[in-house]
N, CA, C and O atoms as a Maestro MAE file, in Angstrom:
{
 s_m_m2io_version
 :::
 2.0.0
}

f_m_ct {
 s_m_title
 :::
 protein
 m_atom[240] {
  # First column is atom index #
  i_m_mmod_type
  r_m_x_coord
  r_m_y_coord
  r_m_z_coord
  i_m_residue_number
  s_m_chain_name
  s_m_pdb_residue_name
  s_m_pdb_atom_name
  i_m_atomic_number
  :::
  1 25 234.930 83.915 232.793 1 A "UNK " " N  " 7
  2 3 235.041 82.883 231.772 1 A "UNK " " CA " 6
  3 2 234.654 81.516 232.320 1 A "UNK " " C  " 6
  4 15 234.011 80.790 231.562 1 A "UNK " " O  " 8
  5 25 234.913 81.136 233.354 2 A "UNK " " N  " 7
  6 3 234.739 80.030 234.471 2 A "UNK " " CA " 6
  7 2 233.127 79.986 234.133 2 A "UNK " " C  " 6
  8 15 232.602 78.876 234.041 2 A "UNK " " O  " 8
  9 25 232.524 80.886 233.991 3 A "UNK " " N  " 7
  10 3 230.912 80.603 234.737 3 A "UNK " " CA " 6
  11 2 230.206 80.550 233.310 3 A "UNK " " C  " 6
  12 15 228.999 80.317 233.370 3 A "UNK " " O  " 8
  13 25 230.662 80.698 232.232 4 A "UNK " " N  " 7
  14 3 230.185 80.880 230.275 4 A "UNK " " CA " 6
  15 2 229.461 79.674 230.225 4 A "UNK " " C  " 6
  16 15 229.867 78.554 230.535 4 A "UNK " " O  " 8
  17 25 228.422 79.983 229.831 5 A "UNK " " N  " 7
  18 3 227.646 79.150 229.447 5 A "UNK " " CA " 6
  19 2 226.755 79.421 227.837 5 A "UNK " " C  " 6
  20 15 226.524 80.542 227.384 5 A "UNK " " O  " 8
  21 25 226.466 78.470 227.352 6 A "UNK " " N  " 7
  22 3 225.661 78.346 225.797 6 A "UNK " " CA " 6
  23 2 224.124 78.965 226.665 6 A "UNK " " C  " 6
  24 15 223.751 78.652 227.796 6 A "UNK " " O  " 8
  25 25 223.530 79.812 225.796 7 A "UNK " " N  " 7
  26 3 222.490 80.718 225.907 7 A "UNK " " CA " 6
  27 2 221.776 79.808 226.075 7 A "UNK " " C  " 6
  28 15 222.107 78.798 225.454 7 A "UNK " " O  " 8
  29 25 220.266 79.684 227.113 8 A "UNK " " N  " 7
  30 3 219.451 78.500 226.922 8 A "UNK " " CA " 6
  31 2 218.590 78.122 226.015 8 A "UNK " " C  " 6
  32 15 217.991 77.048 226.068 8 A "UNK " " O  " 8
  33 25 218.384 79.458 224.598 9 A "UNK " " N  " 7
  34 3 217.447 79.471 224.071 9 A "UNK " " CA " 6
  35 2 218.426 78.220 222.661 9 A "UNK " " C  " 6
  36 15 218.063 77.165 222.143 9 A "UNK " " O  " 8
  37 25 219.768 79.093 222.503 10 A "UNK " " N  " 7
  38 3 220.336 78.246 221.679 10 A "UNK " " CA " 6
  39 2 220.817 76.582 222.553 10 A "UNK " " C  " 6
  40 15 220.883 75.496 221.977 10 A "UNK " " O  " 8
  41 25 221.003 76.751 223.550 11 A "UNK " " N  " 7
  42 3 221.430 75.142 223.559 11 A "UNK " " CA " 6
  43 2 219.941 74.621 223.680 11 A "UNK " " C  " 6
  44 15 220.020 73.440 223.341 11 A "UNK " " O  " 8
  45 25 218.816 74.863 223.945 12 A "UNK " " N  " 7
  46 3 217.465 74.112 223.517 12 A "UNK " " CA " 6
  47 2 217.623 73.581 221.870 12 A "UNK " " C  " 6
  48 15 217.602 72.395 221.540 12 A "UNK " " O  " 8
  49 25 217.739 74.415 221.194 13 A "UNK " " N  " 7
  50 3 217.706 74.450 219.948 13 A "UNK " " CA " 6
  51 2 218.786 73.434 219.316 13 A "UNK " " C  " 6
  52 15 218.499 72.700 218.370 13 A "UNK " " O  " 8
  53 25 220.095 73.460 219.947 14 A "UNK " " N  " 7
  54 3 221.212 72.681 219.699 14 A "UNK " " CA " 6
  55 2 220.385 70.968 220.281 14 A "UNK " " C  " 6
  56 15 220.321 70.057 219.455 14 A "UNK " " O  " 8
  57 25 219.987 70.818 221.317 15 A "UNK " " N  " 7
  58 3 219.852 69.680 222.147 15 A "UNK " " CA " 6
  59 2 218.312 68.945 220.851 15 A "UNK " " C  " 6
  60 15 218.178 67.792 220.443 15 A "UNK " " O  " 8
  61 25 217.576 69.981 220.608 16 A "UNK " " N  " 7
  62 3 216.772 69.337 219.155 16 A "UNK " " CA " 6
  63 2 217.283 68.986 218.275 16 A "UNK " " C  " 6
  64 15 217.001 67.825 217.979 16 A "UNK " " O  " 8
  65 25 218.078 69.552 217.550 17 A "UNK " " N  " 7
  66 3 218.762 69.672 216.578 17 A "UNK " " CA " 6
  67 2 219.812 68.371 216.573 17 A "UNK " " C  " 6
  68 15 220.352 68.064 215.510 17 A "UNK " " O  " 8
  69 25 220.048 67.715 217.634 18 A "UNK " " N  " 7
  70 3 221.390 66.831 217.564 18 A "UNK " " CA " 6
  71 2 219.738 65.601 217.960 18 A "UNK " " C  " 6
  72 15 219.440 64.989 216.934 18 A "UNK " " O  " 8
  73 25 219.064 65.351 218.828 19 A "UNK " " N  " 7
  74 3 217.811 64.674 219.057 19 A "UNK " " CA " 6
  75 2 217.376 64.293 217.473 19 A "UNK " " C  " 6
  76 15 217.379 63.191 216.924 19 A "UNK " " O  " 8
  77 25 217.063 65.397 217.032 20 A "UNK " " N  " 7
  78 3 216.453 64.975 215.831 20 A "UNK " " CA " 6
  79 2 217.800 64.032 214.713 20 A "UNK " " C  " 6
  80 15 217.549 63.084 213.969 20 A "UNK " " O  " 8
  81 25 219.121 64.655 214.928 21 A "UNK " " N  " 7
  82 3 219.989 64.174 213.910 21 A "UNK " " CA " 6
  83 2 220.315 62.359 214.604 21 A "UNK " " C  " 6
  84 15 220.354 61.323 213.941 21 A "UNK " " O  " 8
  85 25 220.468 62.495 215.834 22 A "UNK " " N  " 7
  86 3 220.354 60.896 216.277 22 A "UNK " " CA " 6
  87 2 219.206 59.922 215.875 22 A "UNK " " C  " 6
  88 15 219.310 58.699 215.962 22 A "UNK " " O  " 8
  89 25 217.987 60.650 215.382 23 A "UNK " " N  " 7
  90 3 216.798 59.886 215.150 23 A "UNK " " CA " 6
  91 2 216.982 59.714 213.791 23 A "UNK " " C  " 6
  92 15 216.458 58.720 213.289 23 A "UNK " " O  " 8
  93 25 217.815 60.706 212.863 24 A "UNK " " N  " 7
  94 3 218.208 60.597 211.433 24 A "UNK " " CA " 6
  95 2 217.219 61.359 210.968 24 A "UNK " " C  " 6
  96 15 216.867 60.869 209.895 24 A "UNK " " O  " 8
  97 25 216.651 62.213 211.196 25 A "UNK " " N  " 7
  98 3 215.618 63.416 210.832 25 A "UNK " " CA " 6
  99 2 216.190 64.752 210.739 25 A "UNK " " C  " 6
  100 15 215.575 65.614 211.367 25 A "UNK " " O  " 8
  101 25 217.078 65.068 210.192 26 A "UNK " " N  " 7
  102 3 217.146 66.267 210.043 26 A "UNK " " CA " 6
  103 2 217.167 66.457 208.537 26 A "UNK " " C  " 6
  104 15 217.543 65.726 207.620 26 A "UNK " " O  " 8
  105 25 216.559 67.864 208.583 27 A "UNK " " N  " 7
  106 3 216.316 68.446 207.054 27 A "UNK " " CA " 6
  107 2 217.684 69.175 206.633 27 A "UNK " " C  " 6
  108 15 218.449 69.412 207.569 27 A "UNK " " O  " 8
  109 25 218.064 69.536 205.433 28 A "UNK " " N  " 7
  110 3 219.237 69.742 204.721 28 A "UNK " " CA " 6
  111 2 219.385 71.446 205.602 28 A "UNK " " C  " 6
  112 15 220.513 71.905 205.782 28 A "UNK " " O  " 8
  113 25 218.407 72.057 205.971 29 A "UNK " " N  " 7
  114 3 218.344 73.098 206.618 29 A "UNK " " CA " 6
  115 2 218.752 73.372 208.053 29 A "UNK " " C  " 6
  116 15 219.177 74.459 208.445 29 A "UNK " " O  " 8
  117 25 218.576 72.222 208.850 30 A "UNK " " N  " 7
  118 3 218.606 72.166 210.146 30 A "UNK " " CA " 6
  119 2 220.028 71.494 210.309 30 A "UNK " " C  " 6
  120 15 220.704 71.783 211.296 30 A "UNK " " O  " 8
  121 25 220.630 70.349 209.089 31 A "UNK " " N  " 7
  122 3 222.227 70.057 209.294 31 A "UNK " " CA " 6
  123 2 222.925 71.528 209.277 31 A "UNK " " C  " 6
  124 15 223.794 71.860 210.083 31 A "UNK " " O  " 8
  125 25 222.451 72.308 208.308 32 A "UNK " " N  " 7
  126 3 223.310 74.038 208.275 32 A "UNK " " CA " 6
  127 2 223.410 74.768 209.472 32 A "UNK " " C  " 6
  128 15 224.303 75.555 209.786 32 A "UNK " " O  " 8
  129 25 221.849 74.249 210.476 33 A "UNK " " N  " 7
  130 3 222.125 75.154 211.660 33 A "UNK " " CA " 6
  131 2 222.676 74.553 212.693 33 A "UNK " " C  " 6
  132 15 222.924 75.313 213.629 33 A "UNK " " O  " 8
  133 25 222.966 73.388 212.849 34 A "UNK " " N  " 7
  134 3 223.489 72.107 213.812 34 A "UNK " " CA " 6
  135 2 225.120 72.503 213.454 34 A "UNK " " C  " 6
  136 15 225.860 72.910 214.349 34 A "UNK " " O  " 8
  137 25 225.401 72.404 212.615 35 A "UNK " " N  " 7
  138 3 226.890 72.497 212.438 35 A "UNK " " CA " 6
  139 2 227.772 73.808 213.210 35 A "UNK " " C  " 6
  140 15 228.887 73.604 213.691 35 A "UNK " " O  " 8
  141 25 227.320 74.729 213.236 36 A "UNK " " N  " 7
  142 3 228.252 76.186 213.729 36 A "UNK " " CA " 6
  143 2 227.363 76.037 215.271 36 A "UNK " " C  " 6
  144 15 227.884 76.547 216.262 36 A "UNK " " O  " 8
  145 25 226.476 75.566 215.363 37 A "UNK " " N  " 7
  146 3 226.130 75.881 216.894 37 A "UNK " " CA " 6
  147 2 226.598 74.530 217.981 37 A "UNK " " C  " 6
  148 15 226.570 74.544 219.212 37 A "UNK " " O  " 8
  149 25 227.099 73.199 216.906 38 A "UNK " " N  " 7
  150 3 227.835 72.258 217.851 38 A "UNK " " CA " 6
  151 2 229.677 72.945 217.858 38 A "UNK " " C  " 6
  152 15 230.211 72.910 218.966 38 A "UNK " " O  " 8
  153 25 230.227 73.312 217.105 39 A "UNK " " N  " 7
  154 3 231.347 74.210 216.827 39 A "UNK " " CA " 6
  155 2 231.591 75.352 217.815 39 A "UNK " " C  " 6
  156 15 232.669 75.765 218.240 39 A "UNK " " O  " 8
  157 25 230.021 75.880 218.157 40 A "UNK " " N  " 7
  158 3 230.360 77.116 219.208 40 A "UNK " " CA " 6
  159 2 230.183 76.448 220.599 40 A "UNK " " C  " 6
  160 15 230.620 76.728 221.716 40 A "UNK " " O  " 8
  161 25 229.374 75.451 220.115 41 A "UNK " " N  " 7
  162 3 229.252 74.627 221.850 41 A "UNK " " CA " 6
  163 2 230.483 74.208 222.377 41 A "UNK " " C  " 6
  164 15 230.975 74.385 223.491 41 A "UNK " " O  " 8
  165 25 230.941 73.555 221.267 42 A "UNK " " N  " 7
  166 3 232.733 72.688 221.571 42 A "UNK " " CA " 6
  167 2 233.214 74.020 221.893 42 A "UNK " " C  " 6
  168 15 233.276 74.218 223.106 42 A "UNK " " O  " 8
  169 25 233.630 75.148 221.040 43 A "UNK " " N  " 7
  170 3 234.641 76.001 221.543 43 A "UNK " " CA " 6
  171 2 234.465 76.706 223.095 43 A "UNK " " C  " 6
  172 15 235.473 77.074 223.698 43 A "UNK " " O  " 8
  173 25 233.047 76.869 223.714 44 A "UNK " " N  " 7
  174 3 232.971 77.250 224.875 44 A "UNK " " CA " 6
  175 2 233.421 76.572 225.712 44 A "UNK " " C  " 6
  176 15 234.045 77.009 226.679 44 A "UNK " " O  " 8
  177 25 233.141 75.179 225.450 45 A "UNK " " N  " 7
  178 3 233.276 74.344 226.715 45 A "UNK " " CA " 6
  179 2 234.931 74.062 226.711 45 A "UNK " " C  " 6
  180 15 235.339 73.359 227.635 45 A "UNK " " O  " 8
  181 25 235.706 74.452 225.947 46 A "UNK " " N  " 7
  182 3 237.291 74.298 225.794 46 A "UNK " " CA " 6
  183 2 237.489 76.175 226.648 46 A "UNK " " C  " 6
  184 15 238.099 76.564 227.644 46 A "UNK " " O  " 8
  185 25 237.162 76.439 226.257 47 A "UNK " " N  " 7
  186 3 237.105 78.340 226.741 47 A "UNK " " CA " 6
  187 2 236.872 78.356 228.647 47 A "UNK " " C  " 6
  188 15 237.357 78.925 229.625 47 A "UNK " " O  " 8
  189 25 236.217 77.725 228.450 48 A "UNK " " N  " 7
  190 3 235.326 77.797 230.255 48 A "UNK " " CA " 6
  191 2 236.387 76.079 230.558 48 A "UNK " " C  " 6
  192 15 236.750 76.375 231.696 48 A "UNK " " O  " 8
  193 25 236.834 75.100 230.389 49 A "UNK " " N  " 7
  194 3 237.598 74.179 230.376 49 A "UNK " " CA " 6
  195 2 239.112 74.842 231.217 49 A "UNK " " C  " 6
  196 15 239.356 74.659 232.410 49 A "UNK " " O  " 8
  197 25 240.077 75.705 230.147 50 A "UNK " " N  " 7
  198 3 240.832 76.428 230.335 50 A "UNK " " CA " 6
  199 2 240.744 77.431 231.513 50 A "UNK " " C  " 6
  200 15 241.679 77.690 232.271 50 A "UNK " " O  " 8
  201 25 239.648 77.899 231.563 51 A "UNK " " N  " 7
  202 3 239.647 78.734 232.616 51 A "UNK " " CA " 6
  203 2 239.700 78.388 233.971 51 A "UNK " " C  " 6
  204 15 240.487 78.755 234.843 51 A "UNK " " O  " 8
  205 25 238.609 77.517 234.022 52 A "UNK " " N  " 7
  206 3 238.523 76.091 235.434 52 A "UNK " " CA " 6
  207 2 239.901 75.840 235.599 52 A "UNK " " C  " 6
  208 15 240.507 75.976 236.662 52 A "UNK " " O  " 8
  209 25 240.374 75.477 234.546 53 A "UNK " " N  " 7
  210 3 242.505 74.847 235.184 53 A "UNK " " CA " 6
  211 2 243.063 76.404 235.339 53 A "UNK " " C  " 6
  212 15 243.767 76.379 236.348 53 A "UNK " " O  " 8
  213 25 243.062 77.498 234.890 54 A "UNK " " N  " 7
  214 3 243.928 78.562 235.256 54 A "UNK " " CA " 6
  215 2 243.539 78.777 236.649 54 A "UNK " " C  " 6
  216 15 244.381 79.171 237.456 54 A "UNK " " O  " 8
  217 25 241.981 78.483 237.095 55 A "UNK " " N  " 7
  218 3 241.749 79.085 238.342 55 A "UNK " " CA " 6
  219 2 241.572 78.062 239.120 55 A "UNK " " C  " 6
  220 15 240.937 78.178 240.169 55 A "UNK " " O  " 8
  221 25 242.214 76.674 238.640 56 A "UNK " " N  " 7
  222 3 242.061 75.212 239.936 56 A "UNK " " CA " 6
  223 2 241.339 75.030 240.156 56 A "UNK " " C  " 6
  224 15 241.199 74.589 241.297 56 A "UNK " " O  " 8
  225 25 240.065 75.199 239.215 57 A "UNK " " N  " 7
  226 3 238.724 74.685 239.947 57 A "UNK " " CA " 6
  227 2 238.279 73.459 239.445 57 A "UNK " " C  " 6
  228 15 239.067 72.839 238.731 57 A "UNK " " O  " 8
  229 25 237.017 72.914 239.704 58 A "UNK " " N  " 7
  230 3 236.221 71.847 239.005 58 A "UNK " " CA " 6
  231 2 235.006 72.293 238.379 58 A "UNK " " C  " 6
  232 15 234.228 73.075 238.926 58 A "UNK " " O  " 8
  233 25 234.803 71.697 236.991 59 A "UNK " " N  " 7
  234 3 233.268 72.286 236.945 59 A "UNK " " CA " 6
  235 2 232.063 72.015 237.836 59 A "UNK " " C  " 6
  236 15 232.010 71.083 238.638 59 A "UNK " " O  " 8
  237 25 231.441 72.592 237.701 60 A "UNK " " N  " 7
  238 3 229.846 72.776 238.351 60 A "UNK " " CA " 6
  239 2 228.725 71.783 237.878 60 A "UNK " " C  " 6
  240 15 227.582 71.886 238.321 60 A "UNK " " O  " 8
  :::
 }
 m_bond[239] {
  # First column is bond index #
  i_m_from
  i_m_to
  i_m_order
  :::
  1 1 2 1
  2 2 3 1
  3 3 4 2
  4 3 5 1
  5 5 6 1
  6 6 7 1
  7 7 8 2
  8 7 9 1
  9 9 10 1
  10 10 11 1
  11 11 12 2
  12 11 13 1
  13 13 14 1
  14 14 15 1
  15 15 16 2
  16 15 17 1
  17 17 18 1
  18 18 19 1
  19 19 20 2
  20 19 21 1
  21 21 22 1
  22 22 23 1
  23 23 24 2
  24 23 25 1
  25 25 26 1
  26 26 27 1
  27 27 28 2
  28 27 29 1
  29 29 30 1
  30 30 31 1
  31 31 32 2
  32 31 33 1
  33 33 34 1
  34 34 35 1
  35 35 36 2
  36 35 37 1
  37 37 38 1
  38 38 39 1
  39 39 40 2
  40 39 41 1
  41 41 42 1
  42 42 43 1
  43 43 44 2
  44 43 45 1
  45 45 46 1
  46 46 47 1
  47 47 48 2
  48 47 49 1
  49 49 50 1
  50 50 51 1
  51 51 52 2
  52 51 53 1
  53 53 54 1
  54 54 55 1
  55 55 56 2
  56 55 57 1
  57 57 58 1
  58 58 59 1
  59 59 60 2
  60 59 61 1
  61 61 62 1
  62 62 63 1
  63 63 64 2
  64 63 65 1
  65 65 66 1
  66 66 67 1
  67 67 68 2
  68 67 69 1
  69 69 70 1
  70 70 71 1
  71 71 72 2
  72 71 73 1
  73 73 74 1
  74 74 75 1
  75 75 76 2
  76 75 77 1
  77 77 78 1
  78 78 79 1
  79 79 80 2
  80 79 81 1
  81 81 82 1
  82 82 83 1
  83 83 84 2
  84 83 85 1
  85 85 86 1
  86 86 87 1
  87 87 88 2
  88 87 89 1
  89 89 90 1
  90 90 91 1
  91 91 92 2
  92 91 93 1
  93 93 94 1
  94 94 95 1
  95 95 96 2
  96 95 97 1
  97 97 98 1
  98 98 99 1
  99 99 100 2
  100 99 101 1
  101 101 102 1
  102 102 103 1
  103 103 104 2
  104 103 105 1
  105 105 106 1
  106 106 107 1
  107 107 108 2
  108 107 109 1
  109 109 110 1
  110 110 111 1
  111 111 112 2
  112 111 113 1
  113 113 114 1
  114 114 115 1
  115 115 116 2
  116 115 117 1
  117 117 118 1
  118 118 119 1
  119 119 120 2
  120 119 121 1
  121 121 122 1
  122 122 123 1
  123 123 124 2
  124 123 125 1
  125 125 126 1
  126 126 127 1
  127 127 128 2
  128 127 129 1
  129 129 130 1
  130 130 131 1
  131 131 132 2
  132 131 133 1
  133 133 134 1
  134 134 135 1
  135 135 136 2
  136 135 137 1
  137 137 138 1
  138 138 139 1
  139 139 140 2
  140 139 141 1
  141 141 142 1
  142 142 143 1
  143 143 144 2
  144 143 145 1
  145 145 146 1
  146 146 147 1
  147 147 148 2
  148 147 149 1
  149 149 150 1
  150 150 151 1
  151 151 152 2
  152 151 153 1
  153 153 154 1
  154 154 155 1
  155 155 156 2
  156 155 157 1
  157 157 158 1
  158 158 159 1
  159 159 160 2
  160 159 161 1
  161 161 162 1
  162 162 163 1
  163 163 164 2
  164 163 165 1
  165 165 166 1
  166 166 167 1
  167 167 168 2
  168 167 169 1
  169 169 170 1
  170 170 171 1
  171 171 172 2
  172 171 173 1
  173 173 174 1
  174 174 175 1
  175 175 176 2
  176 175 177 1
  177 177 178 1
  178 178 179 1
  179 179 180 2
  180 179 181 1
  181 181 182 1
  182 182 183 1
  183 183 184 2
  184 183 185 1
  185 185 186 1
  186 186 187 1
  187 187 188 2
  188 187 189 1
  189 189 190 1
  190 190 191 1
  191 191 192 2
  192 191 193 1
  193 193 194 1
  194 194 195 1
  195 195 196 2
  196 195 197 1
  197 197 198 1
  198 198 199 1
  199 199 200 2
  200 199 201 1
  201 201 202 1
  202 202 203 1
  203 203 204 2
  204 203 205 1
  205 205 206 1
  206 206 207 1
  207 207 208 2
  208 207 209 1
  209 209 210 1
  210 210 211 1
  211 211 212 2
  212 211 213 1
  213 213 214 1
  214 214 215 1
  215 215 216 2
  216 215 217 1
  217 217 218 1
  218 218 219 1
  219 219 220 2
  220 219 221 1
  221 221 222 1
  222 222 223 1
  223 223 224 2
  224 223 225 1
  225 225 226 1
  226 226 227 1
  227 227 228 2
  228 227 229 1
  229 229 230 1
  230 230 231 1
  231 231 232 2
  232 231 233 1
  233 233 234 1
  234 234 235 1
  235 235 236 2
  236 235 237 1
  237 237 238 1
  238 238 239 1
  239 239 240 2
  :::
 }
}
């Protein structure tokens, strides 16, 4: 759980997707796919967060 990471194909896609929404360009289509993949980003990094403190570590 320590080592979980967002897939690189989706966090590419996430890292456009929030790029484009900071520039104020996103289409009514791309807010639908931005929303559950910043949601799964937050929940990993709380998932792999937790795990780092059960096992005393620091992230990487």
């Amino acid at each position: 759980m320590a080592s979980l990471r967002f897939p690189p194909k989706a966090d590419s896609r996430l890292q456009r997707l929030v790029d484009r929404n900071t520039e104020g360009g996103l289409t009514p289509d791309e807010r639908e796919q931005l929303e559950p993949l910043v949601e799964l980003s937050e929940s990993l990094s709380l998932v792999r967060a937790e795990a780092l403190k059960l096992l005393n570590r620091r992230p990487a």
